[in-house]
C-alpha positions as CSV (number, residue, x, y, z in Angstrom):
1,X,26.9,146.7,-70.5
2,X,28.0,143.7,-68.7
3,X,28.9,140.8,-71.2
4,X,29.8,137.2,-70.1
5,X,33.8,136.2,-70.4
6,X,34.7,134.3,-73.5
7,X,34.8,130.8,-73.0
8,X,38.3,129.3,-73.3
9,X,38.9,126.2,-75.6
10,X,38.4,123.0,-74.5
11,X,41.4,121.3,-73.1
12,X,41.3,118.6,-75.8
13,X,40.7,120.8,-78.4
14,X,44.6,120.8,-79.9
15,X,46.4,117.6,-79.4
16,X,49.7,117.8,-78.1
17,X,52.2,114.8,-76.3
18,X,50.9,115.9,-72.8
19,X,47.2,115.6,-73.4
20,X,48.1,112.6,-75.7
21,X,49.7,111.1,-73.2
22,X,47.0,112.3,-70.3
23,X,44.4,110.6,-72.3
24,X,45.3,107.2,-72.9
25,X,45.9,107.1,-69.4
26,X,42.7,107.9,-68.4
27,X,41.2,105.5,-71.1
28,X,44.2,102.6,-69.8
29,X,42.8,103.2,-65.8
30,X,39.4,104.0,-66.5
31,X,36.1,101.5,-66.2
32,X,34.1,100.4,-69.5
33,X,31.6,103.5,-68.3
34,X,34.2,106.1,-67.6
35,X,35.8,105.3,-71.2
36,X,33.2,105.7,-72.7
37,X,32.4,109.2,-71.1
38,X,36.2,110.1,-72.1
39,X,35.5,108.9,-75.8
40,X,32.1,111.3,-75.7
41,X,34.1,114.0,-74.4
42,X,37.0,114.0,-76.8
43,X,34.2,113.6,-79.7
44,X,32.6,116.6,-78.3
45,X,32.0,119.6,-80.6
46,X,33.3,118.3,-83.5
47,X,36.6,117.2,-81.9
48,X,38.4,113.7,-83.4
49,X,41.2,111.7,-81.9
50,X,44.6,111.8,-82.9
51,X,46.0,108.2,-84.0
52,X,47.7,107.1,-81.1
53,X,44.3,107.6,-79.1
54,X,42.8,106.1,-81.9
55,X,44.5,102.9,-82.0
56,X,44.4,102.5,-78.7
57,X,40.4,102.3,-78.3
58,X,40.8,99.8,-81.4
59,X,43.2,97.6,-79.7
60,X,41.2,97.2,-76.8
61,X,39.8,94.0,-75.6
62,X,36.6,95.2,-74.9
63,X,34.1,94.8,-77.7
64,X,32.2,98.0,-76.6
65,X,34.9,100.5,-77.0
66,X,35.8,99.5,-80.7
67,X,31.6,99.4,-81.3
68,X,31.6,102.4,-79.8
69,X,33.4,103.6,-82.3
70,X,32.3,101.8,-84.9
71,X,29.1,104.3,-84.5
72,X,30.1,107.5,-83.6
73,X,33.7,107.7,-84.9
74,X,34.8,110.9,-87.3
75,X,37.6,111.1,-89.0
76,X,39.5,107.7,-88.5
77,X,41.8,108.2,-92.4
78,X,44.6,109.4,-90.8
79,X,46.9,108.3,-93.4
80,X,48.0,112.1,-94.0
81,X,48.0,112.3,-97.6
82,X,51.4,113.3,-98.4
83,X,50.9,116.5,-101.0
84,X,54.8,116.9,-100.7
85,X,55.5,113.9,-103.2
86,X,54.7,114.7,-107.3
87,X,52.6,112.3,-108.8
88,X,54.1,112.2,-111.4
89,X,58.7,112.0,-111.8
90,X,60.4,112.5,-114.7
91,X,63.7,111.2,-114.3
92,X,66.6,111.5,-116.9
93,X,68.5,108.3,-117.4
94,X,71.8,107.5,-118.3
95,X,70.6,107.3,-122.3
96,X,68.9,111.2,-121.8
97,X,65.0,108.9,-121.9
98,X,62.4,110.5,-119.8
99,X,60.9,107.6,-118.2
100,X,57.4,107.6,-116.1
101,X,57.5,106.5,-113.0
102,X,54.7,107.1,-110.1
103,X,55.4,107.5,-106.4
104,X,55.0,104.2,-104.2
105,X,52.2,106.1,-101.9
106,X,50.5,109.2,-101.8
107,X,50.4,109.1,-98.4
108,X,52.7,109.7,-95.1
109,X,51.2,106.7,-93.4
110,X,49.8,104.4,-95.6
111,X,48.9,101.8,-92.4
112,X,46.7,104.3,-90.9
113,X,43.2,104.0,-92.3
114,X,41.2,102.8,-88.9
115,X,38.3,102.7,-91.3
116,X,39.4,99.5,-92.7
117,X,40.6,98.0,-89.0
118,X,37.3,98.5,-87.8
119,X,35.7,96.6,-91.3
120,X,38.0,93.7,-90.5
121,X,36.7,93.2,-86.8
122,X,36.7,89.9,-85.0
123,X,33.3,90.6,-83.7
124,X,30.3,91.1,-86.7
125,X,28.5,93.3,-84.7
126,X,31.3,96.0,-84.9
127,X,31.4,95.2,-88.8
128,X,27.7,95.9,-88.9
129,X,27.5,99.0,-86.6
130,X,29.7,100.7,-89.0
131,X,27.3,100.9,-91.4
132,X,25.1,102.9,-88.8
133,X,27.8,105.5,-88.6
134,X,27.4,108.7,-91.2
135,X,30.9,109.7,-90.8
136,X,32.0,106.1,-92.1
137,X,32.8,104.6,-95.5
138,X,30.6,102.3,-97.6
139,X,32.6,99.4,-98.4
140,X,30.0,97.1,-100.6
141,X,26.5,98.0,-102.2
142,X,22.9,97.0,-99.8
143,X,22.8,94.6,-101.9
144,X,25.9,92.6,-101.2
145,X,26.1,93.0,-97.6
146,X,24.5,90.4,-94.8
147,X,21.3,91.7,-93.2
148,X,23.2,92.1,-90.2
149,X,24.8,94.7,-92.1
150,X,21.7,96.0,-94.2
151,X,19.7,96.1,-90.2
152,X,22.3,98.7,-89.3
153,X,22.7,100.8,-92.3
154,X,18.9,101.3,-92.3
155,X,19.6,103.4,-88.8
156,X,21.7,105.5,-90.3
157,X,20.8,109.1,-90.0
158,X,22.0,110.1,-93.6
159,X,18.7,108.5,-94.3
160,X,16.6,111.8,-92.9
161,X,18.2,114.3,-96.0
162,X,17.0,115.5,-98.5
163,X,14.1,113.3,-99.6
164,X,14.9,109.9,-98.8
165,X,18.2,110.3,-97.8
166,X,21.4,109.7,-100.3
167,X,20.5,106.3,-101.8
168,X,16.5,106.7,-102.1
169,X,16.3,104.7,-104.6
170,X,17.4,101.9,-102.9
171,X,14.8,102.5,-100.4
172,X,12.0,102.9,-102.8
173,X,12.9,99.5,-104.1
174,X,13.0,98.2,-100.9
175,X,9.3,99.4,-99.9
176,X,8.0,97.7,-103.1
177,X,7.3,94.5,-102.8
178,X,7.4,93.7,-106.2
179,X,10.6,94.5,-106.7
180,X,13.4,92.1,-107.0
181,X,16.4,94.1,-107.5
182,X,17.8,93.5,-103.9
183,X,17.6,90.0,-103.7
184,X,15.9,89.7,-100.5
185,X,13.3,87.6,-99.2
186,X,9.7,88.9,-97.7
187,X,10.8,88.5,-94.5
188,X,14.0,90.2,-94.9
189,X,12.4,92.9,-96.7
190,X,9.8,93.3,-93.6
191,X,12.2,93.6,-91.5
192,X,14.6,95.9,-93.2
193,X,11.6,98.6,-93.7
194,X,10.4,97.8,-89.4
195,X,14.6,98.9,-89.4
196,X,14.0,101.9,-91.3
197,X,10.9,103.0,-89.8
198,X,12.2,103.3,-86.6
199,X,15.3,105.6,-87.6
200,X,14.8,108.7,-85.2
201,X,16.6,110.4,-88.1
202,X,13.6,109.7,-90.9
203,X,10.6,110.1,-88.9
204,X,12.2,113.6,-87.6
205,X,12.5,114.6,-91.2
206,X,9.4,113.4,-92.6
207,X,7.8,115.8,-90.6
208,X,9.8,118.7,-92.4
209,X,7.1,118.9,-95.4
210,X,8.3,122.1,-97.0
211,X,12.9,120.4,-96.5
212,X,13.7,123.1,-95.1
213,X,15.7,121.2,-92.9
214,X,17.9,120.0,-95.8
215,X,17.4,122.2,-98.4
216,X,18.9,125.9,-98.6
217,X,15.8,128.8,-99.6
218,X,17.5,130.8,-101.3
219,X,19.2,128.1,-103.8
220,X,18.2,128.7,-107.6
221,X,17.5,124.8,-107.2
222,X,15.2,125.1,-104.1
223,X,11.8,124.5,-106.2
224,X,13.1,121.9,-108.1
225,X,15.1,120.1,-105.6
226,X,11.9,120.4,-103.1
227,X,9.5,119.1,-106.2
228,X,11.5,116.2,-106.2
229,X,11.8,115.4,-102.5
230,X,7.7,115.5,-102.5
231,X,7.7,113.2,-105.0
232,X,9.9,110.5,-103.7
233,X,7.8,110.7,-99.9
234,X,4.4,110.6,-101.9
235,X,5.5,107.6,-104.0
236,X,6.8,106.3,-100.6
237,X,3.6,106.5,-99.1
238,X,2.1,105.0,-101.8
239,X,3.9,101.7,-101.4
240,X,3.6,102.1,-97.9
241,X,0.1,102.0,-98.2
242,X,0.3,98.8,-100.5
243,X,2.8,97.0,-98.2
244,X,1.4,93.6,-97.4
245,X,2.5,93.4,-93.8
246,X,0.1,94.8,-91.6
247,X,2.8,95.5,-89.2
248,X,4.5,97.6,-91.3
249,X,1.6,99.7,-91.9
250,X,0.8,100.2,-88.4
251,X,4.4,101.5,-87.7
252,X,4.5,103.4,-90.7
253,X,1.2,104.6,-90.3
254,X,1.7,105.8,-86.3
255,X,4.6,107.9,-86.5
256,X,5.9,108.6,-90.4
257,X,4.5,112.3,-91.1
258,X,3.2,113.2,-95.2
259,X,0.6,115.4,-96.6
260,X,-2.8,115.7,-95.3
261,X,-3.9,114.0,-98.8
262,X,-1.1,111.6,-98.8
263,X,-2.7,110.3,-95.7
264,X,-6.2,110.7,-97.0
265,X,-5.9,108.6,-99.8
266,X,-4.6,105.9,-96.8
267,X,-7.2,106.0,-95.1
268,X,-9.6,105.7,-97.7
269,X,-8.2,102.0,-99.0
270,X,-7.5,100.8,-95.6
271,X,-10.2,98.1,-94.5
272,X,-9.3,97.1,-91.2
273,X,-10.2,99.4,-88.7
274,X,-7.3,99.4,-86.5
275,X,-4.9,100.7,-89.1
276,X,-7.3,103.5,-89.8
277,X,-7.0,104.3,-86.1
278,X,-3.2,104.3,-86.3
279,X,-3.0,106.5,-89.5
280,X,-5.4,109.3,-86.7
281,X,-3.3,108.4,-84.0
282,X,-0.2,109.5,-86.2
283,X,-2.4,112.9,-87.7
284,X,-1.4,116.4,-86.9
285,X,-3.9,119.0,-86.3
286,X,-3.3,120.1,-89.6
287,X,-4.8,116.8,-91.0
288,X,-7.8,118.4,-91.0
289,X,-9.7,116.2,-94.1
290,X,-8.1,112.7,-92.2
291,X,-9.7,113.8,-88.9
292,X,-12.7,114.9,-90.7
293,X,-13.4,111.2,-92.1
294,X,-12.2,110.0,-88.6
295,X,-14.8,111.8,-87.2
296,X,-17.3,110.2,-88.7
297,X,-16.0,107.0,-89.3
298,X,-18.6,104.1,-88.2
299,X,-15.8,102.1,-86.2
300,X,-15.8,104.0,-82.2
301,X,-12.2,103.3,-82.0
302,X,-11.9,105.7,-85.1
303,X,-13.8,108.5,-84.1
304,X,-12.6,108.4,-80.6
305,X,-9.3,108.7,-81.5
306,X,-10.2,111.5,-83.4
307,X,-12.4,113.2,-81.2
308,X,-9.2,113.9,-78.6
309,X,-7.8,115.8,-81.7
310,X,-8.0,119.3,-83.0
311,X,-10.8,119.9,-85.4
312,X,-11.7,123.5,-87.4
313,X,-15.2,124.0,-85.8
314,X,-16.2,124.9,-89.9
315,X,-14.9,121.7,-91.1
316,X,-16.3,119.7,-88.2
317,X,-18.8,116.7,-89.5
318,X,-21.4,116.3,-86.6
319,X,-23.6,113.4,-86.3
320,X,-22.1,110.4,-84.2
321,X,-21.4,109.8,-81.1
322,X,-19.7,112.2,-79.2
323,X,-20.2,115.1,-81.1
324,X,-23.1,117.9,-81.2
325,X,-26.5,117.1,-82.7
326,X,-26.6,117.2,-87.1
327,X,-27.4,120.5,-87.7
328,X,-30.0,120.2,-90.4
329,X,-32.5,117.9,-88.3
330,X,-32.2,121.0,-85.9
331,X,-33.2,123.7,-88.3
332,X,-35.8,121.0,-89.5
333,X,-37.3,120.9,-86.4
334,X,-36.9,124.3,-85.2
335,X,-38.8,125.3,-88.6
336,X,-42.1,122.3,-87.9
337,X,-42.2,124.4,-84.4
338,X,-42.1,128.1,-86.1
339,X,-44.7,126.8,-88.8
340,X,-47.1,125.7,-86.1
341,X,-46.3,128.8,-84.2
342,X,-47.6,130.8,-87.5
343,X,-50.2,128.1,-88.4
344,X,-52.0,128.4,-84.6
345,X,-53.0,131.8,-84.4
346,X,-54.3,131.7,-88.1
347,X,-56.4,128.4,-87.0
348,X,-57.8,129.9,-83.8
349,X,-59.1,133.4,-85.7
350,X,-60.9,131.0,-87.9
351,X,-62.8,129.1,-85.2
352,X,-63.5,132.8,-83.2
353,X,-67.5,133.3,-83.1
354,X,-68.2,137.0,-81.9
355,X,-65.7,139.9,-82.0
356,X,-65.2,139.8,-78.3
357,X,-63.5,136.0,-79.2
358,X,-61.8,137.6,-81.9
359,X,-60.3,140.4,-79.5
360,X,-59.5,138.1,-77.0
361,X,-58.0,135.8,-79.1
362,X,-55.6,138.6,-80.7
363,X,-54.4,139.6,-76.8
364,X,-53.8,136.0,-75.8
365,X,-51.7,135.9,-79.0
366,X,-49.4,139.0,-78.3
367,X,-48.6,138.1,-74.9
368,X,-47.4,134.7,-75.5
369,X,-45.7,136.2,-78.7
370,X,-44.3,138.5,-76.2
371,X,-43.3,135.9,-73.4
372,X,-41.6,134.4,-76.5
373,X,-39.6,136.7,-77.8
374,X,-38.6,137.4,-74.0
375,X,-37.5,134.0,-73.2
376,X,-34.9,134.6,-76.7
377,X,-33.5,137.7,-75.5
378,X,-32.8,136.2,-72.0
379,X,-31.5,133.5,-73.6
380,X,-28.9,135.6,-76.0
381,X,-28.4,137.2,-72.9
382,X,-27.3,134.3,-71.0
383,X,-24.9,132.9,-73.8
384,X,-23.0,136.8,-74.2
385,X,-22.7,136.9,-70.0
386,X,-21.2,132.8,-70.8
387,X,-19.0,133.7,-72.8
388,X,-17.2,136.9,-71.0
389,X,-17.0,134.5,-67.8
390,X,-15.2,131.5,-70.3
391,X,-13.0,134.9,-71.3
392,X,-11.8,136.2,-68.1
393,X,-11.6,132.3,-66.5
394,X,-9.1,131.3,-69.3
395,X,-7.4,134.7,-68.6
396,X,-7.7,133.7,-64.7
397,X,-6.2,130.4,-65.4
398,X,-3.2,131.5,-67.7
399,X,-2.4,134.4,-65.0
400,X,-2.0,131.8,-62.1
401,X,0.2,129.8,-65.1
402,X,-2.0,126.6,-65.2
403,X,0.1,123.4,-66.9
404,X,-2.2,121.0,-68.8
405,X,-1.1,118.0,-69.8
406,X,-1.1,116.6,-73.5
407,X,-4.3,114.4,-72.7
408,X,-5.7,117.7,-71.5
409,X,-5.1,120.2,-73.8
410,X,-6.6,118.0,-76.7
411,X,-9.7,117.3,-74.7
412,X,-10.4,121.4,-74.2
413,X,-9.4,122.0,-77.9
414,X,-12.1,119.5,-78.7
415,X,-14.5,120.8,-76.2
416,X,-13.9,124.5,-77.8
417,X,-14.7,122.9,-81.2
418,X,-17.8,121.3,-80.4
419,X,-18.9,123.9,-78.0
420,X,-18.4,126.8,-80.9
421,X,-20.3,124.4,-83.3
422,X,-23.1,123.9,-81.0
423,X,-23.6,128.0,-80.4
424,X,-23.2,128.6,-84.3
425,X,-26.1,125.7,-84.4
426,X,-28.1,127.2,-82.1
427,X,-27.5,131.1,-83.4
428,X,-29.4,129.7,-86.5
429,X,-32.2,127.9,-85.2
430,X,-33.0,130.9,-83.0
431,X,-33.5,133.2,-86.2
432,X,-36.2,130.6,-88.0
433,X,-38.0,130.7,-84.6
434,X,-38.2,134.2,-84.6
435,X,-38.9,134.5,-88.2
436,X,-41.8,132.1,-87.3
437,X,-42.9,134.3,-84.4
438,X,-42.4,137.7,-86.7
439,X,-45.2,136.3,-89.0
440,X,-47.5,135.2,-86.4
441,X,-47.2,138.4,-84.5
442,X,-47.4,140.4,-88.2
443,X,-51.1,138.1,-88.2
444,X,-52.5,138.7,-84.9
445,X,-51.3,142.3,-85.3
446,X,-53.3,142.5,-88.6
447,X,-56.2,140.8,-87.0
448,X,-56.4,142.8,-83.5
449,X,-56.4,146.5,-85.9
450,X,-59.4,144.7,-87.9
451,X,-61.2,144.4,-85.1
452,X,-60.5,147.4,-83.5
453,X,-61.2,149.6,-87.0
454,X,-64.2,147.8,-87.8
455,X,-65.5,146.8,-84.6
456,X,-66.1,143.2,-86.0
457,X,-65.0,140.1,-87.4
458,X,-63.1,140.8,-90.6
């Protein structure tokens, strides 16, 4: 069996004075673009630059190479501890004392931490962007940094792990607006959370219900560790849901993913409208119970949002506009119109003078009862013939590879939903008319053989 050639390492995968050299030439020459596609390429696969590389990008005039750098560095302590050295030297003195005495560093190059070049920019926008960077070090708590600072740590990705990320209780605190640990002001706060809402990194994981993501299965801690991560997001959505910026909610609301309940209990002690919407708006089509109580929510842009989303045709709430007809007024009507069926013959026999009325009477009755029960069968006929032509015209379209777009797709889920509701509705009604028609046949049937036995009126 033919197999592909193995790939051979990248040229800048081992460092060496050549592509040392090659490199900060390229960087020296190139334009602000084409350094920063060398800087990706180097990073590539896991890939760090060697110091003199390094350096180089942090020397540069150009703010945007060192805030480049700033967030996506790795690896920028290249002090190069130096294990060689004991910690600890025991010399023997001129006396025969043992005196303690510990090395000046532990490491090669002590100079070499880019980490803290990088912390003592010029520029405070490469200062703060280091905070965005997971690779880098924290050098003072939330709370002590400027909200330059706290902006950009709230886009770090480190903030999509397990639960809330590595300092979730930070973020809890920062979510209640009652607390005052932080020391922030309400507009601060606001804008931190607006921040940390619109990390790619959290909304991504919030949408891992079950961590798998970030936690390992077959860990002995897997249950506890996922009980906990549950907990922190459900508390999270409670203070969400209490926030008292109604911008907040709406972005929080849109695109943060939680438990169908979680949401539920959102929707449920929201007032204004429009928030409702966005908490649909942001629903999966497992949401079933939210898109349930969007369905038949009074406000149209409520329902209408959820009408364009998947709904179990079992767990669909008829009744408002845009959906099928409430079933029970149908079976109550369909069951007035079988008990007048039923109650007509019964009146008619009563008014019949002679026999003859009598017999022609119980005729008229059985071939209307007949016409009747022939219109059902063509109809139950007509819905089985439907249904094989919907079969073989989705096969149809999926064999000529139809694309639908998003908009699409939701609109023929909703259709199918509505359209299985309405068959199920009308499979129902149809068996109390003909339960109505069985008894007024089982009448005029009982009448006709009187009259026919006895050769009069019964």
């Amino acid at each position: 069996m033919d197999q592909e050639p193995t790939k051979a390492p990248h040229r800048y995968q081992r460092w060496d004075e050549y592509t040392i050299a090659e490199v900060g030439r390229r960087f020296a020459s190139g334009s602000c673009s084409d350094r920063l596609d060398l800087l990706r390429e180097c990073y590539a696969e896991g890939r760090s630059l060697p110091y003199e590389i390094a350096s180089q990008v942090l020397n540069d005039p150009d703010p945007m190479m060192r805030l480049w750098m700033a967030k996506h560095a790795r690896d920028l302590d290249l002090r190069e501890r130096n294990w060689a050295a004991p910690l600890e030297q025991k010399p023997e003195d001129a006396e025969g004392a043992t005196e303690e005495r510990k090395p000046e560093s532990g490491y090669k190059y002590p100079d070499r931490n880019l980490w803290e070049k990088l912390g003592e920019d010029k520029d405070p926008l490469v200062r703060a962007a280091l905070y965005e960077n997971p690779a880098a070090p924290r050098f003072a708590a939330l709370k002590d940094l400027p909200q330059i600072c706290r902006l950009a740590y709230m886009r770090n990705p480190d903030h999509g792990g397990h639960g809330l990320g590595h300092n979730s209780r930070q973020i809890l605190a920062l979510f209640d607006a009652t607390d005052t640990s932080l020391g922030i002001t309400e507009s601060e706060r606001e804008e931190l959370v607006m921040a940390y809402l619109s990390n790619p990194a959290v909304i991504a994981m919030s949408h891992d219900l079950r961590c798998e993501c970030v936690l390992d299965r077959s860990s002995e801690f897997y249950g506890e560790l996922r009980y906990d991560c549950e907990k922190k997001r459900e508390r999270l959505w409670t203070l969400l849901r209490d926030f008292p910026s109604a911008a907040v909610k709406e972005r929080g609301f849109r695109y943060l993913g939680g438990e169908d309940r979680w949401k539920v209990e959102a929707y449920r002690s929201t007032e204004d409208r429009w928030l409702r919407m966005y908490l649909l708006l942001g629903a999966s089509q497992t949401d079933v119970e939210l898109l349930s109580l969007g369905a038949v929510d009074k406000e149209e842009c409520c329902w209408e949002v959820a009408r364009q989303k998947f709904i179990d045709p079992k767990k669909l709430k008829p009744g408002k506009p845009g959906m099928p007809v409430s079933g029970w007024r149908n079976y109550v009507f369909t069951a007035l119109e079988s008990a007048v069926i039923a109650a007509v013959p019964w009146a008619a026999f009563r008014l019949a003078g002679t026999p003859f009325e009598h017999l022609l009477l119980a005729l008229v009755g059985l071939v209307y009862l007949g016409i009747e029960a022939g219109h059902i069968a063509r109809e139950m006929g007509w819905e089985r013939a439907l249904l094989a032509l919907d079969v073989e015209f989705r096969k149809l379209r999926r064999l000529v590879g139809e694309r639908l777009s998003e908009e699409e797709r939701l609109e023929q889920r909703w259709e199918d939903a509505a359209a299985a509701l309405t068959l199920e509705q009308k499979g129902i009604a149809r068996w109390i008319r003909i339960a109505g028609m069985s008894l007024a046949s089982v009448y005029v049937l009982y009448q006709l053989y009187l009259v026919l036995r006895h050769g009069r009126m019964p």
